[in-house]
C-alpha positions, 0 to 999 in steps of 0.5 A: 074586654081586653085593650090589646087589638088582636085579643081574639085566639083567632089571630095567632102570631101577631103580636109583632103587629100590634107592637108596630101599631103601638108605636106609630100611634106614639109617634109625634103629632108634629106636623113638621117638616109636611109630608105627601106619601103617594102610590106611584105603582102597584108596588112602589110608594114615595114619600115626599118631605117638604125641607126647604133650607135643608141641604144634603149634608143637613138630612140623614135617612135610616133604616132601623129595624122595620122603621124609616126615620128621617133626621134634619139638623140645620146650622144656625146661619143668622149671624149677622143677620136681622130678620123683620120676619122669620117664617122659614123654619130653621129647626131640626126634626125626626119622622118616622115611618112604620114599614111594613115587613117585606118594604124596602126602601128605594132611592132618596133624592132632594130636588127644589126643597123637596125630599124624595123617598121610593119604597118598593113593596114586592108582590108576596109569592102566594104559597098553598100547601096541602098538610095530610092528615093521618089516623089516630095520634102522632107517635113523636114530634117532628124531628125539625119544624121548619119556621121562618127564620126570625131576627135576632132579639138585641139582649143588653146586660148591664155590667156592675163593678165591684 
């Protein structure tokens, strides 16, 4: 028995899928900064951070590719300073969030140490198409197959000099 997830010659074309799975299964275990992820509609979602300390030139959300990666970079301000305790977290961070193909993200808002993140999941258009089937054997191929238009593989050439 294979390790691979979509092994079955049933499930065609979703290699994609099982690379997405992979790398959020690699993702951190770090449980900081804590995070909600709430359903906020049919076809919305909001992940909320808790960042508290974090202003908003401290915190950058991207989007890469089907990823959502929220960064926090904190300046060290304790000069001077003597803490008895320090329990308030001063560190950076990176979390990162798998989209699903067709999320896109919404706005981004920081309120009372908390940072807000709506996704939006638009219903997908539900497509029938009847394929007739005709007698014997196809003579040619299609002269153009109509696929869904796929982004563009990132290629990097490594350049040696002489």
């Amino acid at each position: 028995m294979s390790g691979r997830l979509f092994a079955s010659p049933m499930f065609l074309g979703f290699d994609h899928l099982e690379q997405m799975l992979e790398r959020a299964s690699k993702g951190t275990a770090d449980g900081y900064p804590p995070y909600n992820i709430e359903q906020i509609s049919p076809t919305a979602l909001r992940i909320t951070l808790a960042v508290a300390g974090f202003v908003m030139e401290d915190l950058q959300i991207t989007q890469e590719d089907n990823q959502l990666v929220i960064r926090g970079r904190q300046t060290d301000d304790s000069q001077g300073r003597v803490f008895l305790h320090r329990g308030i977290a001063a560190r950076q961070f990176q979390k990162a969030f798998v989209l699903a193909e067709g999320i896109e993200v919404g706005n981004a808002w920081l309120d009372n140490g908390l940072l807000h993140i709506d996704l939006l999941r638009p219903q997908p258009e539900v497509r029938v198409r009847r394929i007739e089937i005709t007698q014997g054997r196809a003579s040619a191929p299609p002269a153009e197959i109509d696929l869904p238009k796929v982004r563009a593989q990132r290629v990097v050439r490594v350049i040696e000099e002489d």
